[in-house]
SEKE-742782 format. One line per field, with one value per residue (C-alpha): residue number from 0; residue in one letter; z, y, x. Coordinates in steps of 0.05 Angstrom, whole numbers, plus 5000, padded with zeros to 4 digits. Layout:
SEKE-742782
resi	(NUM;...) .
resn	(A;...) .
Z	(Z;...) .
Y	(Y;...) .
X	(X;...) .
***
This chain:
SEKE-742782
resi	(0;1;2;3;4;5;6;7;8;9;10;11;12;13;14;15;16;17;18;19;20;21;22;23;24;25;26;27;28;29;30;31;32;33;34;35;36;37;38;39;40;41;42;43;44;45;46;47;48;49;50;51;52;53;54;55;56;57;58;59;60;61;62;63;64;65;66;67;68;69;70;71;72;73;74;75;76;77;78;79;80;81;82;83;84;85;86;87;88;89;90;91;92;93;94;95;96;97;98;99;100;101;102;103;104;105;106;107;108;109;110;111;112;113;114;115;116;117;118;119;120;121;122;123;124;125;126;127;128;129;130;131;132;133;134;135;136;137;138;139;140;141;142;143;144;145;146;147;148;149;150;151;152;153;154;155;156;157;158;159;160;161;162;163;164;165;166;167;168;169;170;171;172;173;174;175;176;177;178;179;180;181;182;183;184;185;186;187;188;189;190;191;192;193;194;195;196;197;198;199;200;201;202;203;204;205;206;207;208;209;210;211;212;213;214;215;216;217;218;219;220;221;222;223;224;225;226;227;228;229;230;231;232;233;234;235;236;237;238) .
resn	(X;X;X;X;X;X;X;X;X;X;X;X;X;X;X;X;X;X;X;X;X;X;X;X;X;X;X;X;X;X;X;X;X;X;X;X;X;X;X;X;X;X;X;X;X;X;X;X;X;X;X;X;X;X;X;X;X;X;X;X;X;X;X;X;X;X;X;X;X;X;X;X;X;X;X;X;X;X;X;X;X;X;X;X;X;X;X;X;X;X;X;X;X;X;X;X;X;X;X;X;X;X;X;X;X;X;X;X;X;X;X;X;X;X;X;X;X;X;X;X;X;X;X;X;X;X;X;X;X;X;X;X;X;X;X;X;X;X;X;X;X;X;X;X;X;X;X;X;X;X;X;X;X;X;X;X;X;X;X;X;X;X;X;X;X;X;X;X;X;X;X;X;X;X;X;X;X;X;X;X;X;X;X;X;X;X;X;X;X;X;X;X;X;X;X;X;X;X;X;X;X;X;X;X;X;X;X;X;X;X;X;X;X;X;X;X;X;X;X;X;X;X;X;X;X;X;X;X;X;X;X;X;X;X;X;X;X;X;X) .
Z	(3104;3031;2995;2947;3002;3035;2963;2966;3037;3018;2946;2982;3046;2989;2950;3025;3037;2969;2974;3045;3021;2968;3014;3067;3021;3009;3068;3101;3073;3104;3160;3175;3158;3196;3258;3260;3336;3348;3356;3314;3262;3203;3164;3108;3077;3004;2964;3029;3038;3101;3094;3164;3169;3218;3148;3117;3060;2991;2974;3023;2980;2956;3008;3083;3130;3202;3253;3312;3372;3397;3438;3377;3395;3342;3345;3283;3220;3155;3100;3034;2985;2944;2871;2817;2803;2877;2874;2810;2842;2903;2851;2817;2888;2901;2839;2852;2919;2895;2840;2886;2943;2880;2851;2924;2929;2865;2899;2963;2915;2874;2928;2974;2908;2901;2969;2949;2895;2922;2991;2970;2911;2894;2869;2837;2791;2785;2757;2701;2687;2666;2635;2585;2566;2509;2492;2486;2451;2395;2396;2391;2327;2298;2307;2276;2230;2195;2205;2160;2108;2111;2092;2029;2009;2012;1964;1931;1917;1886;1837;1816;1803;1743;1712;1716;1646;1632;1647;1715;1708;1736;1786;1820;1820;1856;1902;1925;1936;1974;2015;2031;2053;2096;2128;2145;2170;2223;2238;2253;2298;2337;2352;2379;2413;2445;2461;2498;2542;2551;2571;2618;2652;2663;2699;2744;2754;2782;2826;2855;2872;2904;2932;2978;2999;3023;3066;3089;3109;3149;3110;3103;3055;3052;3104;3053;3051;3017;3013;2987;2942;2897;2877;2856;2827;2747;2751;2785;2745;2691;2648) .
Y	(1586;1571;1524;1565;1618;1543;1529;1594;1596;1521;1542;1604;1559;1524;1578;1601;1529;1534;1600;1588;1525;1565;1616;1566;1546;1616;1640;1574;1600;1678;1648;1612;1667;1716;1675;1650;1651;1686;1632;1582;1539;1517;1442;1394;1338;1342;1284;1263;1334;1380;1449;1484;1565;1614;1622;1573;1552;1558;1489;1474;1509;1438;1391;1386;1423;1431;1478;1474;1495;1519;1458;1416;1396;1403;1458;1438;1409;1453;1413;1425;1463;1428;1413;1434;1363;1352;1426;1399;1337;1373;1421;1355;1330;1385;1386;1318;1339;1397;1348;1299;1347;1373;1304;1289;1360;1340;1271;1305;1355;1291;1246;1319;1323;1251;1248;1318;1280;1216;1192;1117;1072;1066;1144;1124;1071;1123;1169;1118;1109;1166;1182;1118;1144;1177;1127;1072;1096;1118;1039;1013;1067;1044;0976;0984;1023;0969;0915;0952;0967;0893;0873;0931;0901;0831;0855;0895;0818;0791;0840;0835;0769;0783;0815;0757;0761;0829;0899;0918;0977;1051;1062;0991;1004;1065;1031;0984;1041;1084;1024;1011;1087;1087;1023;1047;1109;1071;1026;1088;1109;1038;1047;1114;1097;1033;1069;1133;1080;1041;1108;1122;1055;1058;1128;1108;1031;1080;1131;1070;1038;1101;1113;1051;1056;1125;1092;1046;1091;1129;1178;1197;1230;1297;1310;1328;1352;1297;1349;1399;1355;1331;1401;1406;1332;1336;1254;1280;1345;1301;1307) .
X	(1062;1047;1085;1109;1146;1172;1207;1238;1269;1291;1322;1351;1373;1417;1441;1473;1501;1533;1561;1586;1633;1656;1676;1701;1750;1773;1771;1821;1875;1873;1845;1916;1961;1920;1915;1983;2009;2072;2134;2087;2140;2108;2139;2114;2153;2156;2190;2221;2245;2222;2214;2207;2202;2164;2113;2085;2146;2127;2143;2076;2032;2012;2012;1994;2029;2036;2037;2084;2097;2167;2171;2163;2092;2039;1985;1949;1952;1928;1898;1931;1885;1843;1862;1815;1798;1771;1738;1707;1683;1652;1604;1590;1562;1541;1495;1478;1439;1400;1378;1353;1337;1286;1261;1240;1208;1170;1149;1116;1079;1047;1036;0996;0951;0947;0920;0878;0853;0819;0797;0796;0814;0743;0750;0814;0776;0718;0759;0804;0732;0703;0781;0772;0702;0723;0776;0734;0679;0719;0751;0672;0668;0725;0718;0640;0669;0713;0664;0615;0677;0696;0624;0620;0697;0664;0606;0666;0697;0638;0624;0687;0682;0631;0689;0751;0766;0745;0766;0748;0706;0732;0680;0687;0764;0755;0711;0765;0811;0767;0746;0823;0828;0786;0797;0871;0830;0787;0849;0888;0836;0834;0915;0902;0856;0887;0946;0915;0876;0944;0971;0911;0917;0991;0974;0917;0957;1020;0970;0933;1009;1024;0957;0967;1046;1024;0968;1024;1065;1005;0991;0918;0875;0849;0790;0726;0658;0619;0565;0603;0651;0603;0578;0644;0660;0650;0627;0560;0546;0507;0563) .
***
């Protein structure tokens, strides 16, 4: 059965669950009138006051009552109905398990493509690899990049040095600025580009973590075709 028809007979399975307590509740209450026994004597205490009658007494509405026999002896206690408070705190619980019932569905669908994915760690640090590629090359740019614009900004200084006590000329003033632009340019790039391979660490650090609990906990990586695979594998496609 595919995984997608599973999610729907387990979302559905729920939905019933739901909709039976919510009729449950309703239904408690008919359910004790309708199947009252003949001579049955219904009592609650209320305030230190009882309230007996052969139907349940209005002043029981809110509170537990039982069922007696004609002997005295009880047949059953009936559970007061719940207040809206309590019904409120159930569909808060009740909420709270679908929630988690779904973050754990969520967990076995990453951890069956995580174990789709790779058959070892060594593919795991084969593929942050080839993910940091781009990354890192533009961080060797970049760095380059402001090396050479620190060494025209040096050449920048000295000439301007010729001119101490004289107006610095137009064109050597726009040099400094379009120097400074485009040093915060390639220093822009660097962050970026430190960050996405922070990013891309903190991914593959988290997959490989998970990669070997799952192992611990006997679980075992998709069966492959090595000969098939690596058609199919982007790393050997001399890309």
């Amino acid at each position: 059965m595919q995984l997608d028809s599973i999610e729907h007979f387990v979302r559905a399975g729920r939905v019933v669950r739901l909709g039976l307590g919510v009729l449950l509740i309703t239904a408690s209450a008919a359910w004790a009138a309708e199947s009252t026994p003949l001579g049955s004597i219904f009592t609650c205490t209320v305030n230190g006051k009882t309230f007996s009658g052969d139907r349940p007494p209005q002043e029981c509405a809110n509170t537990d009552m039982r069922e007696l026999n004609r002997d005295g002896s009880v047949r059953r206690v009936l559970a007061r109905p719940p207040t809206q408070d309590e019904l409120r705190a159930r569909a808060l619980e009740a909420k709270k398990r679908l929630e988690e019932e779904d973050k754990q569905l969520a967990q076995r669908r990453r951890d069956k493509s995580l174990l789709e994915a790779y058959a070892s760690e060594e593919e795991i640090e084969a593929a942050r690899a080839k993910s940091l590629e781009s990354a890192t090359q533009s961080m060797v740019r970049a760095k380059a990049r402001i090396d050479n614009l620190n060494g025209e900004r040096k050449k920048l200084d000295d000439e301007a040095e010729f001119y101490k006590k004289r107006v610095l000329p137009d064109q050597i003033k726009r040099s400094f600025v379009s120097n400074q632009q485009e040093v915060s340019q390639a220093e822009k790039i660097l962050n970026e580009a430190s960050i996405e391979t922070k990013r891309i660490n903190e991914r593959f650090d988290a997959e490989k973590k998970r990669f070997r609990e799952l192992l611990v906990q006997g679980a075992r990586p998709v069966q492959r075709n090595p000969e098939t695979d690596i058609l199919l594998d982007p790393r050997f496609q001399g890309k």
